[in-house]
C-alpha positions as CSV (number, residue, x, y, z in Angstrom):
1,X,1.8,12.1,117.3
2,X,-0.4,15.1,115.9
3,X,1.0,18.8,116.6
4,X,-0.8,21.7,116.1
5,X,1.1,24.6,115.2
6,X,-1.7,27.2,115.9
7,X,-5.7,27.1,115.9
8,X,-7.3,30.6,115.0
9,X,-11.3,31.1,114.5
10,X,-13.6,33.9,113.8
11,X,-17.5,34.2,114.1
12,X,-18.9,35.3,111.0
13,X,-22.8,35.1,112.2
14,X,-24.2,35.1,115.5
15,X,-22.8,36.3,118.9
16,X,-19.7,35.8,120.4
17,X,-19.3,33.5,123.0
18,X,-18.7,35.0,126.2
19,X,-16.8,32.9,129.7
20,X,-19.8,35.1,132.0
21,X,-22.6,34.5,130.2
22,X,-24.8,32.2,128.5
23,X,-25.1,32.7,124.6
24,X,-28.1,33.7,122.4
25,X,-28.8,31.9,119.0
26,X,-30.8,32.7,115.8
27,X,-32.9,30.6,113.4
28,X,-31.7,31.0,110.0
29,X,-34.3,29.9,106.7
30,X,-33.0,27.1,104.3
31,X,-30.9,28.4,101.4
32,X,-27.3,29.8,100.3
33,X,-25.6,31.9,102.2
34,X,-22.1,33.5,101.8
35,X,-20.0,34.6,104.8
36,X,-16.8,37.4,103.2
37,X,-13.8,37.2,105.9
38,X,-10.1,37.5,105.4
39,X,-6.8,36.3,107.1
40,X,-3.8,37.5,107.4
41,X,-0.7,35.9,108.6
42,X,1.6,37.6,111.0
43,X,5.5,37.7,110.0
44,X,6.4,34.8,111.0
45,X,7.5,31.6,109.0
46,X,5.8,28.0,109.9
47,X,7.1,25.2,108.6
48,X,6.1,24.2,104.4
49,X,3.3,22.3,103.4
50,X,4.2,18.6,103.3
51,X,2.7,15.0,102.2
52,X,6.1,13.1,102.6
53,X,7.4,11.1,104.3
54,X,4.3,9.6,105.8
55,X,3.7,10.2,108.9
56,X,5.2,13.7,108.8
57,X,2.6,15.7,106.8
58,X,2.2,19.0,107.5
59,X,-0.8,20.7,106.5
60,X,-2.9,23.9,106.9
61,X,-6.6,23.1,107.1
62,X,-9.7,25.2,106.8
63,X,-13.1,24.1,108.3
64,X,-16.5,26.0,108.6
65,X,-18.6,24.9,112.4
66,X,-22.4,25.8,112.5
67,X,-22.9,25.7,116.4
68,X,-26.6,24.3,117.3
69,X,-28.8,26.0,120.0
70,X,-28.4,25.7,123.4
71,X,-25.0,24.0,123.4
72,X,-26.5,21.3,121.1
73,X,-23.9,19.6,119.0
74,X,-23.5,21.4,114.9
75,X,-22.7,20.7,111.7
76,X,-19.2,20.9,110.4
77,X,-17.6,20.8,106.8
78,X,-15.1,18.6,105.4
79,X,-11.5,19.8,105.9
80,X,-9.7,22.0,103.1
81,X,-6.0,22.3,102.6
82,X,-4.3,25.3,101.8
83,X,-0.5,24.7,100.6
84,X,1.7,26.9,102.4
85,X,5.3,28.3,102.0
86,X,7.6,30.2,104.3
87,X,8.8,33.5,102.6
88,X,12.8,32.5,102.5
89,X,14.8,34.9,100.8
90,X,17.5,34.4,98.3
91,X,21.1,35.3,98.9
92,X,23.2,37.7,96.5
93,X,25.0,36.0,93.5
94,X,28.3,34.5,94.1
95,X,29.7,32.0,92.0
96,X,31.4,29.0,93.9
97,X,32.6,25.3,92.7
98,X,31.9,21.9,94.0
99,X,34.9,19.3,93.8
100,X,34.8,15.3,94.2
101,X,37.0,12.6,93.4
102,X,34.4,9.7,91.5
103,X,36.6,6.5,92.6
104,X,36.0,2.8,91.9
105,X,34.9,0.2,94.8
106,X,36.4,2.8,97.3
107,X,39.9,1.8,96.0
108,X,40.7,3.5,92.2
109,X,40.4,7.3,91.7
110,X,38.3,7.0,88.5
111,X,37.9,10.6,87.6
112,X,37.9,14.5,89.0
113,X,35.1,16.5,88.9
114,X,34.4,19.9,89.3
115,X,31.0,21.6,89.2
116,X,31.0,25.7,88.6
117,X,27.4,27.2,90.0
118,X,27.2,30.8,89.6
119,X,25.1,31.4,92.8
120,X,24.3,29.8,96.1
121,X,20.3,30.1,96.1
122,X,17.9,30.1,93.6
123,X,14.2,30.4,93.1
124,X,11.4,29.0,91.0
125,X,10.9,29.9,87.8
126,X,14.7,30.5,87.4
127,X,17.3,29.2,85.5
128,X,19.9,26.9,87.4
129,X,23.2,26.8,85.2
130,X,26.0,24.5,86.0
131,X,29.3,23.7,84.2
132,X,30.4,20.5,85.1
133,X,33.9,19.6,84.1
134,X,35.3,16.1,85.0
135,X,38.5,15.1,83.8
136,X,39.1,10.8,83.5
137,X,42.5,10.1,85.4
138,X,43.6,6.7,83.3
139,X,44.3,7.0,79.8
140,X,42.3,3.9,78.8
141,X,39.2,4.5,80.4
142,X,36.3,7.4,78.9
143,X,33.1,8.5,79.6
144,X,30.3,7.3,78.0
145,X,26.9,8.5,80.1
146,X,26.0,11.0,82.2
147,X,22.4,11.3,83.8
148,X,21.4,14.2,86.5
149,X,18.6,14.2,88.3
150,X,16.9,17.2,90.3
151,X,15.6,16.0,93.6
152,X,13.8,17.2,96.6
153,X,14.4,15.6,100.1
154,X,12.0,15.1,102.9
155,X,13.0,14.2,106.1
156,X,11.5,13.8,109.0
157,X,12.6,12.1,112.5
158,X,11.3,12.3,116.2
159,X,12.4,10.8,119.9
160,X,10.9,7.7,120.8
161,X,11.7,5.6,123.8
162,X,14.4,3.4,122.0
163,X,16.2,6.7,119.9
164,X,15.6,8.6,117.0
165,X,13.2,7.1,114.7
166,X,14.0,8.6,111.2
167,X,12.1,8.8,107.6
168,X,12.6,10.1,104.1
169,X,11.6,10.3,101.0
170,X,12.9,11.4,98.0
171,X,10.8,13.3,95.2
172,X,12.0,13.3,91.4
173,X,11.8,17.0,90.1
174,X,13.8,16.9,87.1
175,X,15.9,14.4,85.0
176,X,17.6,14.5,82.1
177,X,20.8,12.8,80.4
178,X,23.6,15.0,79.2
179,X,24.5,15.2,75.3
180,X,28.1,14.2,75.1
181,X,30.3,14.3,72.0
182,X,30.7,11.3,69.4
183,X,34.6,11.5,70.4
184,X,36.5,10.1,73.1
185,X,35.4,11.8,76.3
186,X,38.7,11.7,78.6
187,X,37.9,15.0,79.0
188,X,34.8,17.0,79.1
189,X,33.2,20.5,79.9
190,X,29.3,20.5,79.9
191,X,26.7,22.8,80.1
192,X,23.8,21.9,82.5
193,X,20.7,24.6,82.4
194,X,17.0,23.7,83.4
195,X,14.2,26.0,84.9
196,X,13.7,25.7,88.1
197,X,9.5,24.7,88.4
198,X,7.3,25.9,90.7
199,X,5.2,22.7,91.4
200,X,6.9,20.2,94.4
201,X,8.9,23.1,95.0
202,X,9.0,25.0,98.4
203,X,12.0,26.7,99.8
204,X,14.7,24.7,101.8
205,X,13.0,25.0,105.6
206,X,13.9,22.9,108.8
207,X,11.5,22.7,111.7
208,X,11.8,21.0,114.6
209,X,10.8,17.2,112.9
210,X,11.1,18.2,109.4
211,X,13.5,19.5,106.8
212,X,13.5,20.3,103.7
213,X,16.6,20.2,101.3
214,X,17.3,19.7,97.6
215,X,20.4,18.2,95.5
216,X,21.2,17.5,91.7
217,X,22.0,13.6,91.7
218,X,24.6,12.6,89.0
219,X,25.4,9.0,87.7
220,X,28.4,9.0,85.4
221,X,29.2,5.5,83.3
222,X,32.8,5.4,82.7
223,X,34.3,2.5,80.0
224,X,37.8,0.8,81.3
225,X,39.7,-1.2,79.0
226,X,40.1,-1.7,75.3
227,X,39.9,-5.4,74.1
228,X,38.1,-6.1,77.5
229,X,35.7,-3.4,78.3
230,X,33.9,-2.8,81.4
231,X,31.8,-0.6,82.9
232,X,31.3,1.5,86.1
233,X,28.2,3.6,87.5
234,X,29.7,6.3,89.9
235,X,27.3,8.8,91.7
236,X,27.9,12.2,93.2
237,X,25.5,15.0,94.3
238,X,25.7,18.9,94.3
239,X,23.7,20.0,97.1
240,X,21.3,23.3,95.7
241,X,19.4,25.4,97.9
242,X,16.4,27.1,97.3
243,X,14.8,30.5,98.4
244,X,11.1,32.0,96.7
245,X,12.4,35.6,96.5
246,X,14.8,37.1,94.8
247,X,17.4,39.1,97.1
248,X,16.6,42.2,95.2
249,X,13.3,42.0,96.8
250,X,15.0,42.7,100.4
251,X,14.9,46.3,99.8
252,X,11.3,46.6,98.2
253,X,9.4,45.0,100.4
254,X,8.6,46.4,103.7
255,X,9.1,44.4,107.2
256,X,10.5,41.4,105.5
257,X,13.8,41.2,107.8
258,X,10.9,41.5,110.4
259,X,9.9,37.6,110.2
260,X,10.9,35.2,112.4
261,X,11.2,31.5,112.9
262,X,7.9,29.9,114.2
263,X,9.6,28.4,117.2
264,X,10.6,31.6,118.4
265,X,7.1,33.6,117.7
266,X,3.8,33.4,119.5
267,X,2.0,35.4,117.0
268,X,-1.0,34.0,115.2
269,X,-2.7,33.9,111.6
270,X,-5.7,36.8,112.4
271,X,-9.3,36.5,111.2
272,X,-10.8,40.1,109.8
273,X,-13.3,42.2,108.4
274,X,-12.5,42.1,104.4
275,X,-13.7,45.6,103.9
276,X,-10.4,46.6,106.0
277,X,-7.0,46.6,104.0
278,X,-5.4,45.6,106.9
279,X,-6.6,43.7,110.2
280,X,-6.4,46.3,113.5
281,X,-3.2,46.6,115.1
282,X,-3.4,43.6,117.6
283,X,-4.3,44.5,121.4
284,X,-2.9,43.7,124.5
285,X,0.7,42.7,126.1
286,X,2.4,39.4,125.7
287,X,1.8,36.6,128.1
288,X,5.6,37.0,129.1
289,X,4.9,40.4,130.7
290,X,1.6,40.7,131.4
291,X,2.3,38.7,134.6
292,X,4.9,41.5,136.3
293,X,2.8,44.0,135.3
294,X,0.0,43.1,136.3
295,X,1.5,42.2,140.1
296,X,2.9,46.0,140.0
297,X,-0.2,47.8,139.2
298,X,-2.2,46.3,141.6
299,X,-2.0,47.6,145.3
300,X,-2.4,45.2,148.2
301,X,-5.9,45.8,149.9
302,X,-6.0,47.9,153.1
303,X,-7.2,46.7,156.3
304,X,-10.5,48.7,156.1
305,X,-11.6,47.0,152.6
306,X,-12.4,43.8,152.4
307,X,-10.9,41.7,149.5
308,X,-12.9,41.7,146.2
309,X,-14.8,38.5,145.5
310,X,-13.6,38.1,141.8
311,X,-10.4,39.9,142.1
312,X,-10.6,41.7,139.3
313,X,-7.7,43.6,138.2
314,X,-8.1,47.4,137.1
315,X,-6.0,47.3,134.1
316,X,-6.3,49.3,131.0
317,X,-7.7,47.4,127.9
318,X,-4.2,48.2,126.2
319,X,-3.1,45.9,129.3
320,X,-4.8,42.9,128.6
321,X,-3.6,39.6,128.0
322,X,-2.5,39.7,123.9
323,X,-4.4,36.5,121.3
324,X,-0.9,34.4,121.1
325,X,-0.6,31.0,119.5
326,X,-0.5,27.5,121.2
327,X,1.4,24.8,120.3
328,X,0.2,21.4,121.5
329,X,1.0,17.5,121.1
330,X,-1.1,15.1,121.2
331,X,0.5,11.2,121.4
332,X,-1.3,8.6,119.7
333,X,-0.3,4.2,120.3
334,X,-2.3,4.1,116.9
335,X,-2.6,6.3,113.8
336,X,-6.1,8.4,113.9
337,X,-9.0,7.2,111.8
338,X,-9.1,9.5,108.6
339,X,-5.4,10.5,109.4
340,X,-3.5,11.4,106.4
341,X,-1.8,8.3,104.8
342,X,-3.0,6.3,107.8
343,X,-3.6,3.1,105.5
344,X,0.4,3.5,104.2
345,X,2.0,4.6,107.4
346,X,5.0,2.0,107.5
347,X,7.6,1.1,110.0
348,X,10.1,4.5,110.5
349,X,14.2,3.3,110.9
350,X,15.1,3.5,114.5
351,X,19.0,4.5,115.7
352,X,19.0,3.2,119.0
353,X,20.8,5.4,121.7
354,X,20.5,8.6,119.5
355,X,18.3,10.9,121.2
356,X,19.0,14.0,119.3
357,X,16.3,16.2,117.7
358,X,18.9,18.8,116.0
359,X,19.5,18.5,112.1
């Protein structure tokens, strides 16, 4: 299945294409030629670029199309991606604690742990600093390794005609082993600080078939016994959620409680002239409205006047039918030659009976 978020073009030579009439073409001479334009993207957040899991990629693609005379067939370039990220903002500070129990075969409380954040959200290129504090609940037991990893989730599921077929992958961020003291840990309060990067990182996003989501992944070896020893590998993960503006940027920068979700816009990215600071102010109604409107401007014909031909109706330019983005799907039985990862695409995990598309 291939969806297309939205499809904008521009002309940057030549005449625009027109539904009445038939279209003129010029000869250009061999040699380089440079075409300025710029795009801007309405407020509204699409989904983040993605590579994984396969068979979920989102990407956003540039291509350049010279159109041959006379409705001949062109030439078009090879495809260039752009990464893209939502802008998400960050929330305001407050400090809050993650608690687990680590227990042993899902039987024997092993240890308690508590993990002190000192905000919910955080951005790239900032510091994440965590105090983890576990506390080992049997006097001969200690621990004796701790290991966190930084990871970054992608998920990605779809209906099919059995369920809900389901993929993910996980991608390794950061890892890094924590220094603990030459004496008996029964007892320990750590320090965790890293910088967040900004490579593999995009903010936290859920779309309708992807999502997006981050954790720190812990693996704590505890030692039992003390003639006897034996080890145990527990695991526990504190979920972390990131944003790629500060919050203090809420009040600086104008319109940005203006953008919306993608699922609930039909604005699209809009070609102009790069001379202009800033494209025109878009023209037209919504297709939502333009419908009623148009039915109560126009009158009903007399009985003297014939009916037009075309039926035309006399709006106003200002009344016109607004550029708005269309999503469409198109279903494939087979992957599409030169579709990305189409050589590794492997068998997604199907629930049967679960037809659910929320996260």
């Amino acid at each position: 299945m291939i969806t297309t978020f939205f499809e904008s073009e521009w002309k940057l030579h030549g005449q625009e294409t027109s539904p009445y009439s038939q279209s003129a073409w010029e000869e250009i001479e061999p040699g380089d030629y440079e075409y300025p334009f710029a795009l801007k993207f309405p407020n509204v957040n699409y989904p983040p670029s993605m590579e994984e899991p396969a068979g979920f990629g989102i990407r956003f693609i540039w291509t350049a199309q010279a159109d041959g005379p006379a409705l001949q067939s062109g030439l078009k370039s090879k495809e260039f991606v752009t990464p893209y990220r939502p802008i998400v903002v960050s929330l305001a500070e407050k400090e809050w604690v993650y608690k687990t129990t680590l227990i042993k075969d899902k039987k024997q409380a092993l240890a308690e742990v508590q993990a002190k954040i000192y905000k919910q959200t955080f951005c790239p290129d900032e510091y994440f600093r965590l105090i983890l504090n576990m506390t080992v609940l049997h006097s001969e037991s200690k621990i004796t390794n701790i290991s966190y990893r930084f990871r970054k989730h992608h998920e990605g599921k779809m209906l099919v005609q059995q369920g809900t077929a389901y993929k993910e992958h996980i991608r390794l961020v950061i890892q890094d082993t924590v220094q603990l003291p030459s004496s008996v840990s029964t007892q320990i309060s750590e320090l965790i600080k890293f910088k967040i990067p900004t490579r593999l990182v995009s903010p936290s996003f859920t779309s309708r078939h992807t999502r997006v989501y981050y954790d720190l992944h812990f693996q704590v070896t505890i030692e039992q016994g003390h003639l006897f020893k034996t080890s145990h590998v527990t695991e526990f993960a504190v979920p972390v959620v990131i944003a790629n503006l500060p919050s203090i940027q809420l009040s600086r920068i104008p319109d940005l409680t203006s953008i919306v979700n993608y699922r609930n816009s039909t604005e699209c990215p809009s070609f102009f002239d790069p001379a202009l600071d800033e494209p025109p102010r878009p023209q037209g109604l919504p297709s939502e409205i333009i419908g009623p409107l148009t039915a109560a401007l126009m009158t009903p014909n007399s009985e003297e006047q014939p009916p037009s031909y075309f039926s035309l109706p006399d709006l106003p330019p200002q009344f016109e039918l607004r550029k708005e983005r269309k999503e469409r799907t198109v279903f494939m039985a087979r992957p599409a030659r030169g579709a990305y990862h189409g050589t590794e695409l492997v068998e997604a995990t199907i629930i049967p009976g679960l037809y659910d598309e929320d996260w």
